[in-house]
ZAZA-755634 format. One record per atom (N, C-alpha, C): atom name; residue in three letters; y, x negated, z negated; residue number from 0. Coordinates in steps of 0.02 Angstrom, whole numbers. Each point is the difference from the previous one (the first is absolute). Example, Ala and Ser with C-alpha at 12.3 -4.5 7.8 and 13.67 -1.06 7.14 Angstrom:
<recs>
<N ala <-284 -660 -390> 0>
<CA ala <59 45 0> 0>
<C ala <60 -45 0> 0>
<N ser <53 18 36> 1>
<CA ser <59 -42 -3> 1>
<C ser <55 39 -37> 1>
</recs>
This chain:
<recs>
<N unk <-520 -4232 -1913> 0>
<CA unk <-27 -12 66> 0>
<C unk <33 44 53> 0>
<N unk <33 53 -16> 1>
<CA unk <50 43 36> 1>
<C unk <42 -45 48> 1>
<N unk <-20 21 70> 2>
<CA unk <49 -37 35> 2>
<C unk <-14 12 71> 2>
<N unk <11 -48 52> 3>
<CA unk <36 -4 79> 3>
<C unk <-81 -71 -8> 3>
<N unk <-55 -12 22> 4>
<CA unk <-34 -44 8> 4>
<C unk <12 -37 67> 4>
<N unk <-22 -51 36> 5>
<CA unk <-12 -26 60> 5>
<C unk <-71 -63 -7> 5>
<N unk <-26 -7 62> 6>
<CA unk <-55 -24 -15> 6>
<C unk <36 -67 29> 6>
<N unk <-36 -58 -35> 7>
<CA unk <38 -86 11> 7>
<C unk <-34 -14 67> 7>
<N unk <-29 27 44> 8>
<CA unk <-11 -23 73> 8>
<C unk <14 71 57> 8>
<N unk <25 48 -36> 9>
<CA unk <23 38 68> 9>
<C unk <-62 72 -10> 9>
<N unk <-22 -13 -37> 10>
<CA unk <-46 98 14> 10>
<C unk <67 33 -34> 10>
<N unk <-44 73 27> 11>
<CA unk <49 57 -12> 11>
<C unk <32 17 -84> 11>
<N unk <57 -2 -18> 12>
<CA unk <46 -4 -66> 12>
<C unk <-31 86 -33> 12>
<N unk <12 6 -51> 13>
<CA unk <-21 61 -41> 13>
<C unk <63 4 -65> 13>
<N unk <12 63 -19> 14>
<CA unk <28 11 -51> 14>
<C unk <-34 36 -65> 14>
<N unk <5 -28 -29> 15>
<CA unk <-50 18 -82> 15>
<C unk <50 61 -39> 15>
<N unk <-10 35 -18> 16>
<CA unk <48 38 -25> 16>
<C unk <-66 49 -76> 16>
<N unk <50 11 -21> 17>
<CA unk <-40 63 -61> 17>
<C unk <44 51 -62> 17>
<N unk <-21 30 -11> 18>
<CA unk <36 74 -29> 18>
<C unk <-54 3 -37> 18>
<N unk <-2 16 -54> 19>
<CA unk <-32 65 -56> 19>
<C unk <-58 -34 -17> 19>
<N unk <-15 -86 -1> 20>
<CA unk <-39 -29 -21> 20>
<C unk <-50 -18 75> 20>
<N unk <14 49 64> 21>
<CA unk <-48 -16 54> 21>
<C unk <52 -49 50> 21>
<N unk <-42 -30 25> 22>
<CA unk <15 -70 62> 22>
<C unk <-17 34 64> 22>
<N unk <40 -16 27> 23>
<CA unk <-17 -23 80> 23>
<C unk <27 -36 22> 23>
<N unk <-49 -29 65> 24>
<CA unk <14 -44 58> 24>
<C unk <25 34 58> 24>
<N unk <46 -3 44> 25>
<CA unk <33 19 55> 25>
<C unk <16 -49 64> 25>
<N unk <-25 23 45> 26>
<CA unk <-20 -70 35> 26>
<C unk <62 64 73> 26>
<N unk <51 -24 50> 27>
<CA unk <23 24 51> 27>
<C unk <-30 -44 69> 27>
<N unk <-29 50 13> 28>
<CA unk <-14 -53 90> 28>
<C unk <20 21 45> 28>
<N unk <38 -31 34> 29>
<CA unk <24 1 80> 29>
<C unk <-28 36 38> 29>
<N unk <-14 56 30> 30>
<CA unk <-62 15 65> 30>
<C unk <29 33 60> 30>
<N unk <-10 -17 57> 31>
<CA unk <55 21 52> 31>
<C unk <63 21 -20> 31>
<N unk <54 -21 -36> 32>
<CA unk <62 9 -9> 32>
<C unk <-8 65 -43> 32>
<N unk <-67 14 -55> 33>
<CA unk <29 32 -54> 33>
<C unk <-32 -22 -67> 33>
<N unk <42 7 -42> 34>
<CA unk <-25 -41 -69> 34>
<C unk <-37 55 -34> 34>
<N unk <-65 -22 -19> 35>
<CA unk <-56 56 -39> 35>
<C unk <12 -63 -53> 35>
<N unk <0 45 -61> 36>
<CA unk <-13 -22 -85> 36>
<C unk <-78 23 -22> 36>
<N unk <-18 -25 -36> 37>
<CA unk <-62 -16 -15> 37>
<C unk <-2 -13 -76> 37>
<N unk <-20 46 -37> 38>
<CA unk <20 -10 -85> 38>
<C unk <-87 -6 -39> 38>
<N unk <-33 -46 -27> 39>
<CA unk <-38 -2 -38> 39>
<C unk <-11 -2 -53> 39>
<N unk <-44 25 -37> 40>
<CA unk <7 16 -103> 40>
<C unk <-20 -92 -21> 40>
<N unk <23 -22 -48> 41>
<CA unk <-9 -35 -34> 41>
<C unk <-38 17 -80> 41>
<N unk <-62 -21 0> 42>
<CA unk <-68 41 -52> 42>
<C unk <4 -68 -30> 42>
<N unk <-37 10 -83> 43>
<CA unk <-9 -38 -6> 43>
<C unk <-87 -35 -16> 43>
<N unk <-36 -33 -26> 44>
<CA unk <-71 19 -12> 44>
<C unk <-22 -79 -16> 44>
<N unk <-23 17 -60> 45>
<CA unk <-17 -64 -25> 45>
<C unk <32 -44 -22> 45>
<N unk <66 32 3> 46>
<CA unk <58 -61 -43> 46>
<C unk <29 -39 90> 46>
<N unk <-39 28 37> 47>
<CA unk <41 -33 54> 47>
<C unk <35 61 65> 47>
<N unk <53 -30 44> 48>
<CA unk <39 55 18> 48>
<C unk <-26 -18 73> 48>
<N unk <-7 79 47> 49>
<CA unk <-35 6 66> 49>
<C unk <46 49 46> 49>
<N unk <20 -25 39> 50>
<CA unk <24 53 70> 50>
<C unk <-60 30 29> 50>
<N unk <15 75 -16> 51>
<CA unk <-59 45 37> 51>
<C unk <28 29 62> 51>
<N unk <-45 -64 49> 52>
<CA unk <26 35 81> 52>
<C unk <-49 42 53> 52>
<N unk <-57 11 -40> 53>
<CA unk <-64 19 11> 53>
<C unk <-47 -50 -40> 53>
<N unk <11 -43 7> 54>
<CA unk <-39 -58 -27> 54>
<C unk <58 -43 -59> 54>
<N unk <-32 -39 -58> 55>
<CA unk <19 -23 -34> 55>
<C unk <58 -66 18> 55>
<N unk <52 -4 -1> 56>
<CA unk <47 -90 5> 56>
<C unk <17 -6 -68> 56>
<N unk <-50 -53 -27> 57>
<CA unk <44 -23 -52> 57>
<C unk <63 -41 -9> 57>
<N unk <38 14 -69> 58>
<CA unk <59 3 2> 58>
<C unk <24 -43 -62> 58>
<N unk <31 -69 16> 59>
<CA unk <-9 -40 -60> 59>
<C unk <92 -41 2> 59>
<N unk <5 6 -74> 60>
<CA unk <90 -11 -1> 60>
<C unk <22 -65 -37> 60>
<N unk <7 -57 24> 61>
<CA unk <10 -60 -36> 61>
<C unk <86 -1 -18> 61>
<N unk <-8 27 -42> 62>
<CA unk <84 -1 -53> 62>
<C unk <39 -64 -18> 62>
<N unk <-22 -38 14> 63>
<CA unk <10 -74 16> 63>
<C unk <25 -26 42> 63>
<N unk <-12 24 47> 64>
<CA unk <17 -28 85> 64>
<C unk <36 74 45> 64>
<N unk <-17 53 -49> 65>
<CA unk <13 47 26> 65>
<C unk <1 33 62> 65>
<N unk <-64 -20 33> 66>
<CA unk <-54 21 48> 66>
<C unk <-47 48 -2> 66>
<N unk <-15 40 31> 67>
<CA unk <-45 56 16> 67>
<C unk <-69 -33 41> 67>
<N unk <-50 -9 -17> 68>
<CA unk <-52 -30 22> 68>
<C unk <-56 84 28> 68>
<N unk <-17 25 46> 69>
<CA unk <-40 30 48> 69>
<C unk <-60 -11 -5> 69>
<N unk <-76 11 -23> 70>
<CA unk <-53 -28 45> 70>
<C unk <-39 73 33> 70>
<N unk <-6 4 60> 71>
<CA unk <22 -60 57> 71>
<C unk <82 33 12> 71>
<N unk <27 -52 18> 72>
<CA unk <79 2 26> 72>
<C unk <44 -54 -9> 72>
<N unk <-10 -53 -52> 73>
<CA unk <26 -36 12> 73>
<C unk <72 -15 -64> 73>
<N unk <46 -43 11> 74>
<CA unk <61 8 -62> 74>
<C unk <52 27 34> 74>
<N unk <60 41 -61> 75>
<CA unk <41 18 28> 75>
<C unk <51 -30 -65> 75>
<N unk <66 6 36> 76>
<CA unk <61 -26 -45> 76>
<C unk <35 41 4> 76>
<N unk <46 18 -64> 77>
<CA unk <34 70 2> 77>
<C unk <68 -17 47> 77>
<N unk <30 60 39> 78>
<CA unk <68 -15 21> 78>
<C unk <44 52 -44> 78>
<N unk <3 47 -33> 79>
<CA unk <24 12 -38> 79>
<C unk <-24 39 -75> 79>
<N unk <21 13 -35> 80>
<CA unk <-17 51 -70> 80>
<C unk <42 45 17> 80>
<N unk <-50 65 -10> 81>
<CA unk <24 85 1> 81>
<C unk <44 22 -59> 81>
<N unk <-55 -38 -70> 82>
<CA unk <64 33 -50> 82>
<C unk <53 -41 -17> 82>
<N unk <8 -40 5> 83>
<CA unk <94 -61 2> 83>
<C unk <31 20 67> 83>
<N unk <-50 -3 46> 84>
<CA unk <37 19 72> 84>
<C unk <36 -50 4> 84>
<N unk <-32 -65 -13> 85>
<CA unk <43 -54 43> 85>
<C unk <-52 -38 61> 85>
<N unk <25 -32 21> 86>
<CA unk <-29 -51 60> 86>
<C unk <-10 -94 -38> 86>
</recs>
């Protein structure tokens, strides 16, 4: 799931990344002409995986279609993989 995400109607793109068995989400936003990063833990609980941004986003990975499904947020499609490092 390591990768460059984008969401299929235009919300803000995130990068999934992880080391030493822990995940995060990394989200960069625009704000008056400076880019703030924004990194959240990826937990897991119950057999299912959650972005802790204060509050719970669940986090669901169809390996099939190879989509990142959000609730709430919506789908995303990868634009690239971190560990091949291709596009």
């Amino acid at each position: 799931m390591q990768g460059e995400w984008v969401h299929v109607k235009g919300r803000p793109a995130f990068t999934l990344s992880g080391k030493g068995g822990t995940y995060n989400v990394t989200r960069k936003a625009n704000i008056r002409g400076k880019v703030l990063e924004t990194s959240y833990l990826i937990t897991e609980q119950g057999g299912k995986l959650f972005i802790e941004t204060g509050f719970a986003i669940l986090l669901t990975y169809d390996e099939e279609r190879d989509r990142i499904i959000l609730s709430p947020g919506g789908e995303y499609k990868r634009v690239s993989n971190i560990k091949k490092g291709t596009r």
